[in-house]
C-alpha positions as CSV (number, residue, x, y, z in Angstrom):
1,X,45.9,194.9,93.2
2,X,46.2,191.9,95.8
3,X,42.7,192.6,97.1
4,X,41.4,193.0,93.6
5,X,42.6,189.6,93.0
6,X,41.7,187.9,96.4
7,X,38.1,189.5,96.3
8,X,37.6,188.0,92.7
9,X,39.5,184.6,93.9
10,X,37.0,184.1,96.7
11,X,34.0,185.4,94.7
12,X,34.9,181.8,91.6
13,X,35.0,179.9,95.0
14,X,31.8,181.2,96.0
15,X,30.3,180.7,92.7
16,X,31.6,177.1,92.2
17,X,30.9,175.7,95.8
18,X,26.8,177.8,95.6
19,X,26.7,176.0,92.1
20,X,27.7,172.2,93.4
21,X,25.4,172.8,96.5
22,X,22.4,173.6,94.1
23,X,23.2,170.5,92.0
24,X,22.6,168.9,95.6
25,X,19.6,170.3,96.3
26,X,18.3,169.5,93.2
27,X,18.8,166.5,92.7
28,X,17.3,165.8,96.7
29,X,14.8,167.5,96.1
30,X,14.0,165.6,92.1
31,X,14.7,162.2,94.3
32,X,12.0,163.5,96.7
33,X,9.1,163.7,94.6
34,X,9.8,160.1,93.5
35,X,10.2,158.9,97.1
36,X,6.6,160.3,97.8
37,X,4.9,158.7,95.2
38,X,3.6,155.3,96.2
39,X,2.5,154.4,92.6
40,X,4.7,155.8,89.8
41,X,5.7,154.5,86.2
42,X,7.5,155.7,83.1
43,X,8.4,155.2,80.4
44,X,12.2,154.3,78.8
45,X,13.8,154.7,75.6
46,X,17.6,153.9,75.3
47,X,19.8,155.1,72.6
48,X,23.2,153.7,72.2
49,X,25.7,156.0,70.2
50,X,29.3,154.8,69.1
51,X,31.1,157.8,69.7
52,X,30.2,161.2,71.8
53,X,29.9,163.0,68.5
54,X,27.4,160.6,67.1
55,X,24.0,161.9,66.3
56,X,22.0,158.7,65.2
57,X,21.9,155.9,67.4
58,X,24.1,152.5,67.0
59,X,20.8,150.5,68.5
60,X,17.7,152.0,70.5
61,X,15.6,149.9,72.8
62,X,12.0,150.9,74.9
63,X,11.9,150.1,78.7
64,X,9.5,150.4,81.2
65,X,9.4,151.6,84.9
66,X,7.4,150.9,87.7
67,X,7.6,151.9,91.1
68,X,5.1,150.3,93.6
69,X,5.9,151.7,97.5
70,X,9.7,150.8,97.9
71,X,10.0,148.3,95.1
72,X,10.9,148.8,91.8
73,X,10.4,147.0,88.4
74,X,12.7,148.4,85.8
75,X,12.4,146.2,82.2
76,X,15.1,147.5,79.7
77,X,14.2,145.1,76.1
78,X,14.4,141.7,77.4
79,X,15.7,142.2,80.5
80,X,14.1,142.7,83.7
81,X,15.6,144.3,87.5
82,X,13.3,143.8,90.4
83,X,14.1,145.2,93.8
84,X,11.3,143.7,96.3
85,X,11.7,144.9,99.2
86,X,8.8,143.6,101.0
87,X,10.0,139.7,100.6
88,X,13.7,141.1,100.8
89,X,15.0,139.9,97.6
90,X,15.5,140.3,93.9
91,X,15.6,139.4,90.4
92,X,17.8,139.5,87.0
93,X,15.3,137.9,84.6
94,X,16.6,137.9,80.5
95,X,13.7,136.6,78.8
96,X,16.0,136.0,75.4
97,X,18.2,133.6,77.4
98,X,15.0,132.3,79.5
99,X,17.2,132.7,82.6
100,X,17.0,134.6,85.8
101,X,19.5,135.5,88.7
102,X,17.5,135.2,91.9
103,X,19.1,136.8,95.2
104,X,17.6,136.0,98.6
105,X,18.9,139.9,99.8
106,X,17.7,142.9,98.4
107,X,19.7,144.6,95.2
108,X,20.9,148.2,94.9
109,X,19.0,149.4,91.9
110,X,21.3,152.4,92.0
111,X,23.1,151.7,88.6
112,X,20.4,150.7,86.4
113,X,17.5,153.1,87.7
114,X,17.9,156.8,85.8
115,X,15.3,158.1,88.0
116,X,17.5,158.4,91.0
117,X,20.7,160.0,90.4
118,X,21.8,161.0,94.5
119,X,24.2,158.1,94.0
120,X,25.8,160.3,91.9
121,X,26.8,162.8,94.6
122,X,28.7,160.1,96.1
123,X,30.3,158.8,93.0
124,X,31.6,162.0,91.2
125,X,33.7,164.6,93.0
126,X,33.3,167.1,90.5
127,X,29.9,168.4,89.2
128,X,28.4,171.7,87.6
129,X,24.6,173.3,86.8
130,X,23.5,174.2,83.4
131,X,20.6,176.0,83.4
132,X,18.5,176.6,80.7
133,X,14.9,177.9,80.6
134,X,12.8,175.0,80.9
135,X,15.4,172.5,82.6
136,X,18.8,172.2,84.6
137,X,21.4,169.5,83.4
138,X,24.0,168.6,86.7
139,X,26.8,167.4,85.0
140,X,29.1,164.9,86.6
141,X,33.1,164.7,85.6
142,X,35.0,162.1,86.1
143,X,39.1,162.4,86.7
144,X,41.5,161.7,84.0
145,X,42.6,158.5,86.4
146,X,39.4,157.0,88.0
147,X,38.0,153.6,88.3
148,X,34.1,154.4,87.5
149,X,33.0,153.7,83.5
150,X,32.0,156.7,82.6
151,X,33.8,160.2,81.9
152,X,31.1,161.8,82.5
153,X,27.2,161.7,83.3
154,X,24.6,164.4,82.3
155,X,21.2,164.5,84.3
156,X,18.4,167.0,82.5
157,X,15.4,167.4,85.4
158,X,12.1,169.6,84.4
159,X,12.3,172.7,86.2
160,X,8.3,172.3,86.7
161,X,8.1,169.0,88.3
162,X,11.3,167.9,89.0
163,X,11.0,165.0,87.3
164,X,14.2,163.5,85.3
165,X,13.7,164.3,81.6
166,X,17.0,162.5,80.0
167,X,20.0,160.8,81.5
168,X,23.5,160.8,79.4
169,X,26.7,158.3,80.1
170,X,29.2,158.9,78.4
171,X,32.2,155.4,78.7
172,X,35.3,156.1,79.5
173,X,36.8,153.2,77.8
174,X,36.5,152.9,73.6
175,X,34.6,149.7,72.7
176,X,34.0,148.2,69.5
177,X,31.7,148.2,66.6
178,X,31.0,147.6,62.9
179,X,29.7,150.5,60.6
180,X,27.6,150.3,57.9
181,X,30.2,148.4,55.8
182,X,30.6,145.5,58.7
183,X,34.1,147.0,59.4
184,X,34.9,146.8,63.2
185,X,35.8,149.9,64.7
186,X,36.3,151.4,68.0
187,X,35.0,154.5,69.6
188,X,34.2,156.0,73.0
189,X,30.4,154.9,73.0
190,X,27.5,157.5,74.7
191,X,24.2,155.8,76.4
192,X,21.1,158.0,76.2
193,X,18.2,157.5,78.6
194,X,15.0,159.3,77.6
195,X,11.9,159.2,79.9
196,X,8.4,160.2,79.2
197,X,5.0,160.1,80.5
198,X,5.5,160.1,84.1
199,X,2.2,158.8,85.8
200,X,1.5,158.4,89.5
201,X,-0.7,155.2,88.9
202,X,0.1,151.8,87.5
203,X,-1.6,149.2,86.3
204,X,-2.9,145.6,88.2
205,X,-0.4,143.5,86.1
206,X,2.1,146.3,86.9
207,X,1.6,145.8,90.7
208,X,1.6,142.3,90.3
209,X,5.0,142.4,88.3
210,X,6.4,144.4,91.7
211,X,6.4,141.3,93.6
212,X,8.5,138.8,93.4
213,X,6.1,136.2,93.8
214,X,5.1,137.0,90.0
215,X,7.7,135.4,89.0
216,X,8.7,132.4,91.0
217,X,7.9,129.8,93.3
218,X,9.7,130.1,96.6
219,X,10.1,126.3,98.0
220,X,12.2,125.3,101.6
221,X,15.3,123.2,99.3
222,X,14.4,124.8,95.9
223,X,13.2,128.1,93.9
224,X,11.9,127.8,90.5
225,X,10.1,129.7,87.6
226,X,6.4,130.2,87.8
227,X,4.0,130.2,85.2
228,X,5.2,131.6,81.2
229,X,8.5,131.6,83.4
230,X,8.5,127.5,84.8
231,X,11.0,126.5,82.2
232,X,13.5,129.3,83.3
233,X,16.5,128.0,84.0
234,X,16.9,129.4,87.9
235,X,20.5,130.6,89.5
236,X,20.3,131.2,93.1
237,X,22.9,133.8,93.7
């Protein structure tokens, strides 16, 4: 009987340790294909839920990424994340607020990009693999006591391609909102990241965008906004 139980003890530990290690190698191998892509862009559509259970979105907004060699342009509504590599620096630009963050050292695009997850690897000691016919989702838990703000994080990746279909945060912490009746209320709010047509080409404005030369003028004593953005107001960080 104690061999019966140790053989199917060691055969769960097998199974959960093989399943982790394929959510590694999955997720290398999905961050691969966008590593070898000089050109790539998608696009992004966000769907804010007020509770896990919710099935129509709270607010939805389109985004837009593009991926020229190492630097990234990721727009999410008004806002815009660039990570230039090539002049070593990068950009927070709101276009609502005509205001931009400009840093003179390269940003970790880490939190905002959905298209690379390995981060999450690091971040998340415990993770699992549903696999379904068309698609694996590597699912990330959080502990009960744990300083990240989310409980949990669900990655869907095309079993064809590789390429990241939908990311899902779900906060840890409950957060406030008003229904249809403008009565605030509070619930544990879900962040849905959909991406679609994947192409391995972007456009000239595109590659121009990837630079941060696009978007300001880079003076000895002063940096400023340059051309629709000139009246920016500038915040060297």
């Amino acid at each position: 009987m104690k061999k019966v139980l140790y053989l199917i003890l060691m055969f769960s530990l097998n199974s959960v340790l093989s399943q982790e290690n394929t959510v590694e190698e999955i997720l290398i191998k999905a961050q691969g294909v966008i590593n070898n892509q000089n050109n790539l862009s998608c696009d992004l559509k966000y769907n804010y839920y007020t509770s896990y259970d919710s099935s129509k979105p709270y607010q939805s907004h389109n985004g837009r990424l593009v991926k020229n060699l190492n630097n990234f342009l990721l727009k999410i509504h008004s806002t815009i994340f660039l990570s230039d590599q090539l002049n070593n620096m990068s950009l927070k630009l709101n276009e609502d607020q005509k205001a931009m963050v400009v840093s003179k050292s390269n940003i970790n695009l880490d939190q905002a990009n959905p298209i690379d997850n390995t981060q999450l690897l690091k971040q998340f000691k415990t993770y699992k693999l549903i696999e379904n016919k068309n698609y694996w989702i590597c699912v990330f838990i959080a502990p009960d006591i744990t300083q990240l703000p989310y409980s949990k994080i669900e990655v869907e990746i095309n079993k064809t391609n590789f390429l990241v279909n939908k990311q899902t945060l779900y906060f840890s912490a409950r957060m406030p909102y008003f229904d249809d009746e403008n009565n605030e209320k509070y619930g544990n709010p879900k962040l849905e990241i959909i991406m679609s047509n994947f192409k391995n080409s972007i456009t000239v404005e595109e590659k121009n965008k990837t630079n941060i030369k696009s978007f300001i003028n880079i003076n000895p004593n002063k940096i400023s906004g340059k051309n629709q953005y000139k009246d920016y107001t500038v915040i060297e960080n």
